[in-house]
Every structure is written in C-alpha cells, then in structure tokens.
ZANUKOL-220871 format. One line per field, with one value per residue (C-alpha): residue in three letters; residue number from 1; x, y, z. Coordinates in pm, 1 decimal, padded with zeros to 6 digits, always signed. Layout:
rest: [Ala:...]
nr: [NUM:...]
u: [X:...]
v: [Y:...]
w: [Z:...]
This chain:
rest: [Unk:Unk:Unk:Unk:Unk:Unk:Unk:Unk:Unk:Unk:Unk:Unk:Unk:Unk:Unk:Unk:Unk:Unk:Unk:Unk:Unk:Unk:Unk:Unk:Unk:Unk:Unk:Unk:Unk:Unk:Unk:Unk:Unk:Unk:Unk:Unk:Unk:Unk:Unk:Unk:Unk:Unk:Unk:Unk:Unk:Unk:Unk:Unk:Unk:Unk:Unk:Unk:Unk:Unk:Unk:Unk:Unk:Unk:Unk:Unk:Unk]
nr: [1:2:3:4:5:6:7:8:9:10:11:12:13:14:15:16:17:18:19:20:21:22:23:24:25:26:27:28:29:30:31:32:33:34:35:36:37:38:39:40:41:42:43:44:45:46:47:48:49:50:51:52:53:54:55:56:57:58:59:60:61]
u: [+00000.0:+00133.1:+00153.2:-00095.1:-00094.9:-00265.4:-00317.6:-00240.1:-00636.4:-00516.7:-00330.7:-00601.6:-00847.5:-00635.3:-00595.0:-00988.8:-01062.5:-00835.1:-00911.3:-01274.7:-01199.5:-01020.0:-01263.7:-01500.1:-01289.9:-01210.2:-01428.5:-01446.9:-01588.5:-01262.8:-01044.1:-00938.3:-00922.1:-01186.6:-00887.2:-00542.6:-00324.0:-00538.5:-00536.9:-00169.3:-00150.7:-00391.2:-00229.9:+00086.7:-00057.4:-00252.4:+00049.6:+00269.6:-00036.4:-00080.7:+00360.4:+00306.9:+00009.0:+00221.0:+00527.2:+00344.7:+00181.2:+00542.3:+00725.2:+00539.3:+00667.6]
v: [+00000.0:+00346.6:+00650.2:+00856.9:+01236.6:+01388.3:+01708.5:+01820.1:+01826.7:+02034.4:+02300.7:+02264.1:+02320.2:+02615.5:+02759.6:+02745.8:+02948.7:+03237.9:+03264.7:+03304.3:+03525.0:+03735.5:+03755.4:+03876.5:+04124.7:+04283.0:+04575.3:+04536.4:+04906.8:+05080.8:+04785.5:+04808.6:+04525.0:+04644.6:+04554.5:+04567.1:+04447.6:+04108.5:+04055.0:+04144.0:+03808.4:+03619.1:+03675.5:+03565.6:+03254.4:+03209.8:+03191.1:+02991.7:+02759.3:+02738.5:+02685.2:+02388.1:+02196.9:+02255.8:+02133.6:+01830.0:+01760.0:+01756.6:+01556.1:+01242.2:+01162.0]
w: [+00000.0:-00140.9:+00120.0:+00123.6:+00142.4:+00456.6:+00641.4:+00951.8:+01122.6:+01383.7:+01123.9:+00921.7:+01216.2:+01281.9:+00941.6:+00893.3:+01210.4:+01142.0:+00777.4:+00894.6:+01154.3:+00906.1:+00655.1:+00890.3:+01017.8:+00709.3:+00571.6:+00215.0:+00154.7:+00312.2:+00263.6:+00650.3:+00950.1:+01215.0:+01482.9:+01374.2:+01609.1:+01675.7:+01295.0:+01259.2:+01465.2:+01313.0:+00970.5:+01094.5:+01311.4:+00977.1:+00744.5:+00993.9:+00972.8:+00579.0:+00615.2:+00808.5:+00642.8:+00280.0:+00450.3:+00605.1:+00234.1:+00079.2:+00365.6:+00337.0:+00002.4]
C-alpha cells in the first residue's frame, strides 16, 4: 500500500478558524481590519499555519 498524502487536522483546524476570523474582520468598503493588532496576529498565526500543512503535504513523500 502506497503513502498517502494527509493534512495536519489540527493546522487545518487552525488555518480554517483564522481565515474566517479574518474575513469577517475585514471591511471590504474601506479595505481596513476592524482591529489591527489582533489581525496582525492572526495573519501571521494564519500563514505559519498554511507553512506547516504545505510542509506536512510535501514531507510524506
């Protein structure tokens, strides 16, 4: 049996939440955050999360 590619649930889990919580924080009209410094560190909790599901996906090869 060949290996097979997963994700990380718990990045995954992670990812989701802050890329919803992001998108509803985001004002589309003025193109602003409503609170900055949280979503300063959601977008970098967000990107270290995307990082580690891609590097998981290309690990397991």
């Amino acid at each position: 049996m060949e290996n097979q590619k997963r994700i990380n649930p718990f990045w995954a889990f992670i990812a989701a939440i802050l890329g919803w919580r992001l998108f509803k924080h985001f004002d589309f009209q003025s193109f602003t955050f409503a609170d900055p410094y949280f979503d300063i560190v959601y977008i970098v909790v967000f990107g270290v999360a995307i990082f580690f599901i891609i590097k998981d996906y290309k690990a397991e090869k």
